[in-house]
C-alpha positions as CSV (number, residue, x, y, z in Angstrom):
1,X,-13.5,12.0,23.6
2,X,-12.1,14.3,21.3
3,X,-13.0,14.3,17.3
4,X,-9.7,15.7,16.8
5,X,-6.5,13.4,16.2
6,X,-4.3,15.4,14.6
7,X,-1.5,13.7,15.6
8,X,-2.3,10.4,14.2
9,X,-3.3,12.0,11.2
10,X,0.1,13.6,10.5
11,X,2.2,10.4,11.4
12,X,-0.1,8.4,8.7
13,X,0.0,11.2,5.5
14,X,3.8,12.9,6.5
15,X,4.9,8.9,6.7
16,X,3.0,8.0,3.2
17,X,4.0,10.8,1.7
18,X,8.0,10.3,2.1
19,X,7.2,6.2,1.7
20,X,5.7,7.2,-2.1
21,X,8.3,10.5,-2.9
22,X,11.4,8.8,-1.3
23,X,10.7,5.8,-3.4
24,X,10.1,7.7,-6.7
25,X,12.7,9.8,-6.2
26,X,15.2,7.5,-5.4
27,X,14.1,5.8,-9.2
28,X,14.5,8.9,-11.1
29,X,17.0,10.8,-9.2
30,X,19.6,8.0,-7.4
31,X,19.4,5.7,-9.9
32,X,19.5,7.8,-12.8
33,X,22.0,10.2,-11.6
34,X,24.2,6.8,-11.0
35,X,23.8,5.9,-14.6
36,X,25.6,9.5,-15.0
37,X,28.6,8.8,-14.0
38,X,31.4,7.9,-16.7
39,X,33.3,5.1,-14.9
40,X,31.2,2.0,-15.1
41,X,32.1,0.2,-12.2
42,X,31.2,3.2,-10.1
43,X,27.5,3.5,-10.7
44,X,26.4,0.8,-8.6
45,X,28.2,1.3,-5.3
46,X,27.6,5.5,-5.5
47,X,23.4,4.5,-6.0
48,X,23.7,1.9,-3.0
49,X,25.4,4.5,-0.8
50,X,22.7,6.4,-1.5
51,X,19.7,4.1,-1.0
52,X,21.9,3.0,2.4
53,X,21.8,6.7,3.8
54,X,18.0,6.8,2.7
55,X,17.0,3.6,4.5
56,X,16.8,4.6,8.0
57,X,14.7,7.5,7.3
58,X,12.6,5.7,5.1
59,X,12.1,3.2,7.9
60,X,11.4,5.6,10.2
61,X,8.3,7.3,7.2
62,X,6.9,3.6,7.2
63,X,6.5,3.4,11.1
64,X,5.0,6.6,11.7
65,X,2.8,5.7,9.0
66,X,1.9,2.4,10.1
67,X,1.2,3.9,14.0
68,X,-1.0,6.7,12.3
69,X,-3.1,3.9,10.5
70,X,-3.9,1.6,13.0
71,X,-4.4,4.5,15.2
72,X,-7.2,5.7,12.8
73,X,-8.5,2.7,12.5
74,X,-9.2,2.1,16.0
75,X,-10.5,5.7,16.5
76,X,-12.9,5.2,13.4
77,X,-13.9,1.5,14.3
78,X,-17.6,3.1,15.0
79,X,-18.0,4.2,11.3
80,X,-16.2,0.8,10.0
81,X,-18.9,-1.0,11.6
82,X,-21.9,1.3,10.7
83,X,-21.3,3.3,7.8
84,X,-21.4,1.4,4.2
85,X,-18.1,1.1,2.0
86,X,-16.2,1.9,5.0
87,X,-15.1,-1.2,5.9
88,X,-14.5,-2.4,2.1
89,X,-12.2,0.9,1.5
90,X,-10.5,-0.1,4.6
91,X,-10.0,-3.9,3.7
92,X,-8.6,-2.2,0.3
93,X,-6.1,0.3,2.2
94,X,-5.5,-3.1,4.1
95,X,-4.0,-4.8,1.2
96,X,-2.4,-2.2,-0.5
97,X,-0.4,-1.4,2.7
98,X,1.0,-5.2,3.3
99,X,1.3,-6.0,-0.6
100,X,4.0,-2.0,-0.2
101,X,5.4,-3.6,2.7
102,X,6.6,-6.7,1.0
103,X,7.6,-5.4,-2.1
104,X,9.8,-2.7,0.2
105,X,11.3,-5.2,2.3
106,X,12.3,-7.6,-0.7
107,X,14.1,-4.7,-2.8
108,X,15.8,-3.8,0.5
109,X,17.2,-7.4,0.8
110,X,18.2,-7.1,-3.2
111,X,19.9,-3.8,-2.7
112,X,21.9,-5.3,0.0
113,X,22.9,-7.9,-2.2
114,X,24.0,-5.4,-4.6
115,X,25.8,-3.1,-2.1
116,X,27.8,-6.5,-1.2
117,X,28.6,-7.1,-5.3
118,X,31.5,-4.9,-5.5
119,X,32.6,-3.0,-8.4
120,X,31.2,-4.6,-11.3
121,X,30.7,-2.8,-14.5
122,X,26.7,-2.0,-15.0
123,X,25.4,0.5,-17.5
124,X,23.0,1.8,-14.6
125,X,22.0,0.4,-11.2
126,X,19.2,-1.4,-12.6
127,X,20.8,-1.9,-16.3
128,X,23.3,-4.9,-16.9
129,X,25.9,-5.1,-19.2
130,X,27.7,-7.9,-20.9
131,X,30.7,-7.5,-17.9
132,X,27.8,-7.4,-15.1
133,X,28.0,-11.3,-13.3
134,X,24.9,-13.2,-13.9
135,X,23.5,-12.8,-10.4
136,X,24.3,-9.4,-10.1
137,X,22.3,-9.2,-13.7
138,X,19.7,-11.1,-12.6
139,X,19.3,-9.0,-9.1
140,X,19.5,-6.1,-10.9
141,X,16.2,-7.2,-13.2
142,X,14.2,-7.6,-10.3
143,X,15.6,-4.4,-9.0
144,X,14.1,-2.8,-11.8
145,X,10.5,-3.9,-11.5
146,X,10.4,-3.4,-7.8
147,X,11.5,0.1,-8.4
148,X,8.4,1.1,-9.7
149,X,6.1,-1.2,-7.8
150,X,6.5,0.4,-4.6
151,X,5.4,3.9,-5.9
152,X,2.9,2.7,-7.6
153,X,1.4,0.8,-4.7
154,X,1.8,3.8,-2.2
155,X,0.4,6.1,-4.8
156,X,-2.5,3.8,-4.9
157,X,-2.6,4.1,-0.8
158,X,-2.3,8.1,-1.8
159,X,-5.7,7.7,-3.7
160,X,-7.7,5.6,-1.1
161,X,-6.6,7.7,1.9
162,X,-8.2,10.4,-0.6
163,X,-11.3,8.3,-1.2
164,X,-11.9,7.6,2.4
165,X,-11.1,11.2,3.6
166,X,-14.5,12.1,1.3
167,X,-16.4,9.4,3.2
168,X,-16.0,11.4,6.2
169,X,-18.0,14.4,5.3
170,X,-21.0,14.4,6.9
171,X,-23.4,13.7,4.1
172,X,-21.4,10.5,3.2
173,X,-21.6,9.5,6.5
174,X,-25.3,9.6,6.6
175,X,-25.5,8.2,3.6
176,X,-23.6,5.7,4.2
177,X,-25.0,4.6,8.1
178,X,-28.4,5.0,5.8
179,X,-27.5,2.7,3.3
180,X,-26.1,-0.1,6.1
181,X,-29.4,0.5,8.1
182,X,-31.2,-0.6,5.0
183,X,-28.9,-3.8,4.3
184,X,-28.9,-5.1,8.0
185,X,-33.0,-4.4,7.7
186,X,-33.4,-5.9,4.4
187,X,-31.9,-9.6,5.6
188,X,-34.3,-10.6,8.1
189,X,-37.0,-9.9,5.0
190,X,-35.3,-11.7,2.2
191,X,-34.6,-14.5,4.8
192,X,-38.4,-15.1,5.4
193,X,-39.3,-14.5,1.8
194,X,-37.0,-17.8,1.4
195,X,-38.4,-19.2,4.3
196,X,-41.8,-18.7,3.0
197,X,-41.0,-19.6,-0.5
198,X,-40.0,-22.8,0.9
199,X,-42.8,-23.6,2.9
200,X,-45.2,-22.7,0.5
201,X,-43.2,-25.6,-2.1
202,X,-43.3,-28.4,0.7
203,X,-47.4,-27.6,1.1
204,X,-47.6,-27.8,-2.2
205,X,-45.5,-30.6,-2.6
206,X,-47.5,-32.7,0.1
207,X,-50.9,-32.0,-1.7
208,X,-49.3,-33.3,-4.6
């Protein structure tokens, strides 16, 4: 079998990388261009039309992504299972990746509610007024935390990808298949050290 999977490897980092840039992007560019614009009851539905044109593509970064990961994962099962901190970075990327996925998927179903709001006036697409409705306010709020979340959680993926691309080189891999060597040898001799401790304390106990 081939060492090589350079497909799988471009699906995962081309799809993270437009996940995290589309999503900061769209914060500082869409929405803040929106807030531009001098009639206020056109800022929200110009930055939903352009979060609705990005959606499909952005859709399309998280597959690709999502395909590449579990592809590596399966191809790099081997070192998961044998090399040490493998398997805790992995539970990590784990996390971060369905903790992106939430947060994604719940400002999408916000911005759709937003897109379905109208005209109201807003002083940005994540900035009330005192004309905006309260639920469009109050979407709007959440809107605005979200907006950040999701780059900051697929920057994090950014970093680990990072992290566990180091723990490929060769000397981290020995290391590290070293290092779970030593852990799998070290049970079976801390669990008769217990098992003689305890044996030892019941003699002792019956001469008493």
């Amino acid at each position: 079998m081939s060492e090589r999977h350079t497909a799988l490897r471009s699906m995962h980092d081309l799809g993270l990388a437009a996940w995290f840039g589309g999503s900061l992007m769209g914060a500082l560019g869409v929405n803040g261009a929106a807030a531009q614009i001098s009639d206020s009851t056109q800022r929200l539905p110009v930055a939903s039309a352009g979060w609705s044109r990005w959606t499909p593509v952005n859709a399309a970064a998280i597959g690709a992504h999502l395909a590449g990961a579990v592809g590596e994962l399966a191809t790099e099962s081997p070192r998961v299972m044998t090399q040490r901190g493998v398997a805790k970075m992995s539970a990590v990327k784990t996390a971060l990746t369905v903790g992106a996925l939430a947060v994604t998927g719940y400002s999408r179903l916000l911005g759709m509610k937003l897109e379905k709001a109208g005209n109201p006036s807003v002083d940005g697409t994540t900035e009330p007024n005192y004309q905006t409705p309260s639920d469009v306010a109050a979407q709007q709020r959440q809107m605005k935390l979200l907006q950040w979340t999701i780059p900051a959680l697929t920057g994090a993926l950014v970093v680990v990808t990072a992290y566990m691309s180091e723990q490929q080189k060769p000397g981290q891999v020995f290391r590290g298949m070293l290092g779970r060597a030593g852990g799998l040898l070290s049970a079976p001799m801390t669990a008769g050290k217990v098992v003689g401790m305890a044996g030892m304390k019941r003699r002792m106990t019956m001469s008493h």
